[in-house]
N, C-alpha and C positions, 0 to 999 in steps of 0.2 A: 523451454524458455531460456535458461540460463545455467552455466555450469557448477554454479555455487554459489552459495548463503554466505557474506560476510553480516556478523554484528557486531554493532557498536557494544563495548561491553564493560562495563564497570561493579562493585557492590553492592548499586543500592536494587533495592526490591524491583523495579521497572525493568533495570537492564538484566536482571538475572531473569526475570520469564522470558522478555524478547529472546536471552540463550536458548533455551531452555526448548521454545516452539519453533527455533532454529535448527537446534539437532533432532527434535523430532521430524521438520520436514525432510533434512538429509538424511534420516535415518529408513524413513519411508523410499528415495531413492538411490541407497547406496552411494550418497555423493558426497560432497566436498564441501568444509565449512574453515574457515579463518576468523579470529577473533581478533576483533581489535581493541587492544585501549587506550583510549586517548590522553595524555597526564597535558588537564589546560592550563598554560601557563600563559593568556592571552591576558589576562589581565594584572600580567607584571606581578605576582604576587611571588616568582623564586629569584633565586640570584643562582649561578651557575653551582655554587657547591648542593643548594635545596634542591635544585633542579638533579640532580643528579641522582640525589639519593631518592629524590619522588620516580624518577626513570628505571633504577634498579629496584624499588620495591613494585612497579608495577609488573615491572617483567619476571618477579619473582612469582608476584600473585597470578599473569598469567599462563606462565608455565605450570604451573597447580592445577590449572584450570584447563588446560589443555590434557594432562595428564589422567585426570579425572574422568572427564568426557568420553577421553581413548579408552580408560577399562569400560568404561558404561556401554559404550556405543559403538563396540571394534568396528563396525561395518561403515563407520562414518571416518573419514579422511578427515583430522582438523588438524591445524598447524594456529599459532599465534604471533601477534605482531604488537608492539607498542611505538608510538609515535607521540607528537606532542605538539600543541599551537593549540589553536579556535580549532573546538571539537565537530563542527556542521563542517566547514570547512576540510579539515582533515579528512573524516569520514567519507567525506562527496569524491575526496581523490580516488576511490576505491569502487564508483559508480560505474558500471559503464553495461551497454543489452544484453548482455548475457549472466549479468552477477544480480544476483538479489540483497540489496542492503537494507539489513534490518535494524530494525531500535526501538526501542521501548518509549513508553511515555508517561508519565506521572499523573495522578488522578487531575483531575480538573480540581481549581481550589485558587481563590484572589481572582484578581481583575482578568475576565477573560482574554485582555488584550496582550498580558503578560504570556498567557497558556499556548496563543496563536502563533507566538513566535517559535515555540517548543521547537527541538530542532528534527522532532519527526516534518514538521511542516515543513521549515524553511528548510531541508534537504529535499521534501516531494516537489520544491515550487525549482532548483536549481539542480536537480541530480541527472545525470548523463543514462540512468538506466532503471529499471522498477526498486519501488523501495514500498518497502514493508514496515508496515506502524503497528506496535503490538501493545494493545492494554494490560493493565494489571494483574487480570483476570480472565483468564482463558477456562471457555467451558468444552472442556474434552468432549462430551458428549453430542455438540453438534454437529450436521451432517451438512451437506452442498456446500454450492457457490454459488454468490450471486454477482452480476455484471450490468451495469448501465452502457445500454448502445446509441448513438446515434448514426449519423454520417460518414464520419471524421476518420481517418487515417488511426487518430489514436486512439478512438473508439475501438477500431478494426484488432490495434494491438491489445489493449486491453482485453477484449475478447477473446483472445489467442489464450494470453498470459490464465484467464478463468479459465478455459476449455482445460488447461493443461493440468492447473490446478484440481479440479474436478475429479478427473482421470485420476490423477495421484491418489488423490481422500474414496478414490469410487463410488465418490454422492451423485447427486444432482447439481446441475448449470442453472439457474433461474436465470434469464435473461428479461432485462428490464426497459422498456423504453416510454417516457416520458412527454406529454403533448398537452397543450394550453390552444384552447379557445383564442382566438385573432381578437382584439379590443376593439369593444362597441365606442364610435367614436359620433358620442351624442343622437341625435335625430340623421346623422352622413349616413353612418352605414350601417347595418346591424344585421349579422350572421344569420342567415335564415337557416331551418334544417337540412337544408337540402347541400349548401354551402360544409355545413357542421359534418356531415357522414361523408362527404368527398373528401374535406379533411381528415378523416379519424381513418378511411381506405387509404390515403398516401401513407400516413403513420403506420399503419401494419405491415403496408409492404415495406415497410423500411425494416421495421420490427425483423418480418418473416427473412428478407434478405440477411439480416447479419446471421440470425435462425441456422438457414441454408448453407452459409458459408462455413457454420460454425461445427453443424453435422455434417459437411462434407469431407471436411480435415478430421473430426474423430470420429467416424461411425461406431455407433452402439450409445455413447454416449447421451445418460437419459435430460432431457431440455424442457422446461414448463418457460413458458411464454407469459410473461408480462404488460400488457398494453396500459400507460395505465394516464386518463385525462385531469386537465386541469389540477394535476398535482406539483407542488415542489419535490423539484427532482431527488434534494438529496435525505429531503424527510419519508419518501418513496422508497428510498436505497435503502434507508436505514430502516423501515419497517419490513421491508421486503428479507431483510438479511440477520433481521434479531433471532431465528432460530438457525443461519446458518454459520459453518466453520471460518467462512471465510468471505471478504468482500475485495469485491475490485473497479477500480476506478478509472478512467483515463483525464488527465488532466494536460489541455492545453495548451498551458503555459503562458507566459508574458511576455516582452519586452523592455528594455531599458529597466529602471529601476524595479517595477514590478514584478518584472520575472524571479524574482525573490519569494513573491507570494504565489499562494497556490492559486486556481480558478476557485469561482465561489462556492460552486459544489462541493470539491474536493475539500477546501476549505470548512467548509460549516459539519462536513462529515469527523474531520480531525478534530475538530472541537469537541463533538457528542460522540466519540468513538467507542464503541462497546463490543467490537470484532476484530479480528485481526484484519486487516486492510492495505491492500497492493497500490499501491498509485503508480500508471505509468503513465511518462510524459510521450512526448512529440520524439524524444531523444534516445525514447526506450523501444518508440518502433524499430 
């Protein structure tokens, strides 16, 4: 999927595990990882001499921490970066299909309206490339991946991005697909069974299609199949994936002012995040 892990990185608890399940991924491919950290000064709070010495204490602490990493993890390539402005913004510079940008997120806690803006979200809803949301609390011990498919081009990459993931961890893919009953529309129309099971045979073949596509690019690769009706998709994802390592998404995206925010799925899963989680957009196929 991508040739390296960059994370957003700073001292508090949230972004030291996103590190943390960053070099574990690289360390699992032999690959390449970049730390960034952001010193925000978006809210006018240095004046150029604070500013400066907030710059050099950052790049002190990340040098440490590059350093650190290097004995830990020789097999992992990490180099470090400090920059500075609005920290979603900065980070997003460093988006693009082949890079996995990771960050951490803070428990949920106050007005959830405040938690939705977090900037795991607002980077899933404007990022050029997959990004990765990592809770507080990583259970080492889980195994697969799971993936929500439909149609969609970015369904299709999403799929990719899990298949690969998978292979890496050597679990299981659960692939997931989602379908609702057509709305009885008073004494007009009402679904007969016969109506009902001609729909739920289009849904599988859609299912078994991305399935097929998915085992064709990795063969051997073990896949359990998902059908699942009249459910919310993303309370579906998220039941489906509480025993697994990893979740993945494809969102979207918006327009105009919106494309800020995530789709509603991807959305209401950042809120209740309890796995590591991949959002990729339109821009990360």
């Amino acid at each position: 999927m991508d040739e390296k892990t960059v994370v957003g990185w700073n001292d508090s608890l949230h972004a030291r595990v996103a590190l943390e399940w960053a070099v574990a991924r690289e360390r699992s491919r032999k690959g390449r990882l970049r730390i960034v950290r952001v010193v925000d000064d978006s809210a006018g709070d240095y004046d150029a001499s604070s500013l400066q010495d907030a710059l050099t204490e950052a790049k002190n602490d990340v040098k440490a921490e590059v350093a650190r990493i290097a004995q830990a993890a020789p097999e992992v390539e990490v180099k470090g970066e400090v920059v500075h402005g609005e920290p979603a913004r900065e980070l997003g510079r460093f988006s693009n299909p082949k890079t996995l940008l990771t960050v951490g997120t803070r428990e949920r806690g106050g007005p959830s309206a405040r938690f939705a803006w977090s900037i795991g979200a607002r980077l899933g809803g404007v990022a050029r490339g997959p990004i990765a949301i990592i809770p507080t609390e990583v259970d080492d011990t889980r195994t697969g991946v799971v993936v929500g498919v439909d149609e969609t081009a970015t369904s299709k990459a999403a799929a990719g991005v899990a298949a690969a993931e998978a292979t890496r961890l050597g679990g299981e893919l659960t692939v997931v697909h989602v379908w609702t009953d057509p709305p009885v529309w008073q004494d007009a129309y009402v679904p007969d069974d016969e109506f009902i099971g001609w729909l739920e045979r289009q849904h599988g073949e859609v299912l078994d299609a991305a399935i097929a596509e998915i085992a064709k690019a990795n063969p051997g690769l073990p896949i359990r199949r998902v059908l699942a009706r009249n459910a919310l998709p993303a309370w579906e994802l998220r039941e489906e994936s509480r025993g697994a390592a990893m979740l993945v998404l494809g969102n979207r995206g918006r327009r105009g002012l919106t494309r800020l925010l995530l789709g509603s799925v991807s959305h209401t899963i950042v809120l209740n995040i309890e796995v590591p989680t991949i959002i990729v957009g339109r821009s990360g196929s």
